[in-house]
C-alpha positions in Angstrom: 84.2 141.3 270.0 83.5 139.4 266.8 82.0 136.5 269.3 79.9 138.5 271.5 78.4 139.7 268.2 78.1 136.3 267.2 76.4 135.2 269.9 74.0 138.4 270.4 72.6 137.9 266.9 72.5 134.2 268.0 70.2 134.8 271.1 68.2 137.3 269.0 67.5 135.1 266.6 66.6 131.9 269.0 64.4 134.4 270.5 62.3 135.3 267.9 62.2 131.8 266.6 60.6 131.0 270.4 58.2 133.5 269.9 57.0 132.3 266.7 57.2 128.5 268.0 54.8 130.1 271.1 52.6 131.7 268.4 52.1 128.8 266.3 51.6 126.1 269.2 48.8 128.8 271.1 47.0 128.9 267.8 46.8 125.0 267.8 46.1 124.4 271.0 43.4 126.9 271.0 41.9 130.3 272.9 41.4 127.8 276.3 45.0 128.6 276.6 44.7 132.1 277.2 41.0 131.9 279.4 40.0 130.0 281.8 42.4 127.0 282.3 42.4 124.0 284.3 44.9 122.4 286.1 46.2 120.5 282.9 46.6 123.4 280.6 48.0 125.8 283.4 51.2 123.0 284.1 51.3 122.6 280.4 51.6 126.7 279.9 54.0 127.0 282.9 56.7 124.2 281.3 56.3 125.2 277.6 57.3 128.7 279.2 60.1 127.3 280.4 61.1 125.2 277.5 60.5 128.8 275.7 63.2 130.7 278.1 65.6 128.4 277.5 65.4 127.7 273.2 65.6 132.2 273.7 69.3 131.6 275.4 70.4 128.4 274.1 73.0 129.0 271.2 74.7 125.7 271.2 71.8 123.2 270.7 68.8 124.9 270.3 67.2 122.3 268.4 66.6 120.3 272.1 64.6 122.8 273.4 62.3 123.6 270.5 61.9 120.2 270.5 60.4 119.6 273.9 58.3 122.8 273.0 56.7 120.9 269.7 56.1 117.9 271.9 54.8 119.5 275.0 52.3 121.6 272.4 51.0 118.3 270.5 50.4 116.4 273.8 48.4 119.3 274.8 46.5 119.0 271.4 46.1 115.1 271.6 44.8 115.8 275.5 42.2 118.5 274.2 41.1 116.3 271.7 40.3 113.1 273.9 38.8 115.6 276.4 36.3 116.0 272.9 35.4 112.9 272.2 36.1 110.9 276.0 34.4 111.8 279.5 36.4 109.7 281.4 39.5 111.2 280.0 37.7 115.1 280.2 36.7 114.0 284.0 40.4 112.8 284.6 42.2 116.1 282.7 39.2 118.9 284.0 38.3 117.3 287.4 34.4 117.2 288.0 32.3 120.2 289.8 32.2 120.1 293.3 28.8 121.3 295.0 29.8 123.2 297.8 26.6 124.5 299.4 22.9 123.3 298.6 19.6 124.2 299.9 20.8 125.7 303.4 24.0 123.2 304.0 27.7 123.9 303.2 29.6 120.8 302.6 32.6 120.5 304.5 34.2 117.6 302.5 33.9 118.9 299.4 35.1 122.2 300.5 38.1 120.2 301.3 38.5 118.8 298.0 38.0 121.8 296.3 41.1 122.7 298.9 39.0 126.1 299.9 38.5 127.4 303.4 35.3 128.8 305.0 37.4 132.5 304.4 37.8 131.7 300.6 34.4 130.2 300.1 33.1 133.5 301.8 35.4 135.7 299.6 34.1 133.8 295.9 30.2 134.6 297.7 31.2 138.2 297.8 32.6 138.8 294.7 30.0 137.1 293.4 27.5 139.4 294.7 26.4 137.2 297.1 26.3 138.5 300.7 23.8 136.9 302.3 24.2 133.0 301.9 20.6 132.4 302.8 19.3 134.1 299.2 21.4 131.2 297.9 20.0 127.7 296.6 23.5 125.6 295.4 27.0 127.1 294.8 29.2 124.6 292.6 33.4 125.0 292.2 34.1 124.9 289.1 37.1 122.6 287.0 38.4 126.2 286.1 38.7 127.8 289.8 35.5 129.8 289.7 32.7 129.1 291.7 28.9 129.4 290.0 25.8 130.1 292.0 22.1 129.6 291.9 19.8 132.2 293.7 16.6 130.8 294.9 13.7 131.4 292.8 12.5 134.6 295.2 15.6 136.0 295.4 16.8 135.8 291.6 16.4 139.1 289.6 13.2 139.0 287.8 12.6 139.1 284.1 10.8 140.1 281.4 8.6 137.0 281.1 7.9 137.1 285.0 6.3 140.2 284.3 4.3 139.1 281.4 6.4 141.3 279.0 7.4 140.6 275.2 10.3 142.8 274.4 12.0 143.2 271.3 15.1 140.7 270.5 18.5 142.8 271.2 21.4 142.7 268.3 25.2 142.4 268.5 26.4 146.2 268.3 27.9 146.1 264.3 30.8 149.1 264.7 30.0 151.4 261.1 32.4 153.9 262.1 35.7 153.3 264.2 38.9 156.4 264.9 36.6 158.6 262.0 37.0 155.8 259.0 33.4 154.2 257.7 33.6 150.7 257.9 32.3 150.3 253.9 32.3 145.9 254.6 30.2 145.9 257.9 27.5 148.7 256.5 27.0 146.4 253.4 27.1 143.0 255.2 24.3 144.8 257.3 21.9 145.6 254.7 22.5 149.3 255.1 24.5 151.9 252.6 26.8 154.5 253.3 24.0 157.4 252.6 22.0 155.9 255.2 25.2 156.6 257.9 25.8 159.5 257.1 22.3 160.9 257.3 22.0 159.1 260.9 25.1 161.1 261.8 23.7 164.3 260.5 20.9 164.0 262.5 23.1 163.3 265.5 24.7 166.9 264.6 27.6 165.0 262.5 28.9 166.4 259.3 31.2 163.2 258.7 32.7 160.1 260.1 35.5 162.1 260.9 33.8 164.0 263.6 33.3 160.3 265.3 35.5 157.9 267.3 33.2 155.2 267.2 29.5 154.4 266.2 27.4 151.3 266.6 24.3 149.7 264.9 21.8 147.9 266.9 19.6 147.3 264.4 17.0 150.1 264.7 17.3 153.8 262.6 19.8 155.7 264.8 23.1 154.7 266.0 25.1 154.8 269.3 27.5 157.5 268.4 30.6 158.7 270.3 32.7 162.0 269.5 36.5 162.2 268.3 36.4 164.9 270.7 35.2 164.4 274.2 34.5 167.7 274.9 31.8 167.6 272.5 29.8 165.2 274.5 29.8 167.2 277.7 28.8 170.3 276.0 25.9 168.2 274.8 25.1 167.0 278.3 24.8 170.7 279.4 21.3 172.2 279.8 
């Protein structure tokens, strides 16, 4: 009984120790890791999970797994770094982009090398948006899996400056008010004071930030409010 306890507190421990080795290596090897990843960085992920599972169960010589963990995580450093500063070693690591289709003519070959058939090519248009392939000028497979298209000039969605328009530059949403607290740091880092909320609330029909889950500034003199309780907002929408 005495070594089964032994050895659960063993595997608990080794387990949390894997998690924090996980952690730690994620954080160097950067947010990639968790994206979009190529080839490289998906094998690498796959066998530093492994190396993982089995540091979580081994009691006897942990030390040999961890290991291949630390190594595995600064090679995939070491790689990311090179890919920085080399583009033969980024081209070798990522791949290149492939152009599969170009003013009117799919390319068969580099479909093959991009190891996609008609069906998937089709599939990546679609969920793309793209279901006519004639409103199409290039389509390019990317290093990451995706595919990235290029609408010919009259069928591209048009924008302001086609239309001879000059609107006003859009802000990143700053969040003033999140679960009914004021957010004291992001009002003052926005030039703004906490009076100023909360008379934008009250003329939203707001007493407090408690009455609101969340509430936005944009830059202008109101803010993009939503209720603690939904309800509210319906009886709002009512005539």
């Amino acid at each position: 009984m005495t070594q089964i306890l032994q050895d659960t507190g063993m595997t608990v421990l080794t387990t949390l120790l894997s998690l924090l080795a996980l952690f730690l290596l994620t954080k160097l090897m950067g947010a990639k890791q968790v994206s979009q990843m190529t080839m490289f960085d998906y094998v690498v992920g796959i066998t530093i999970g492994s190396a993982a599972a089995e540091l979580a169960t081994e009691l006897e010589e942990p030390h040999k797994p961890l290991t291949a963990i630390i190594v595995y995580g600064l090679a995939a450093a070491l790689i990311s770094v090179l890919c920085c500063k080399s583009l033969k070693v980024r081209a070798l690591v990522s791949g290149r982009p492939i152009v599969l289709l170009e003013d009117g003519v799919i390319y068969r070959e580099n479909l093959k090398k991009a190891k996609l058939d008609l069906n998937e090519f089709l599939t990546y248009c679609r969920i793309g948006g793209w279901f006519d392939l004639s409103q199409l000028q290039t389509a390019v497979f990317e290093h990451n899996g995706t595919v990235s298209f290029l609408p010919k000039e009259s069928d591209r969605p048009a924008t302001p400056a086609d239309l001879n328009k000059n609107p006003s530059q859009s802000q990143v949403q700053t969040p003033f008010v999140m679960d009914g607290k004021l957010l004291h740091g992001n009002v003052r880092q926005s030039g703004k004071e906490d009076a100023w909320v909360h008379r934008a609330l009250l003329r939203q029909g707001y007493r407090d930030e408690g009455e609101v889950f969340l509430a936005l500034w944009g830059g202008g003199e109101d803010l993009t409010v939503f209720p603690m309780d939904p309800k509210r907002k319906v009886d709002e929408a009512r005539p």
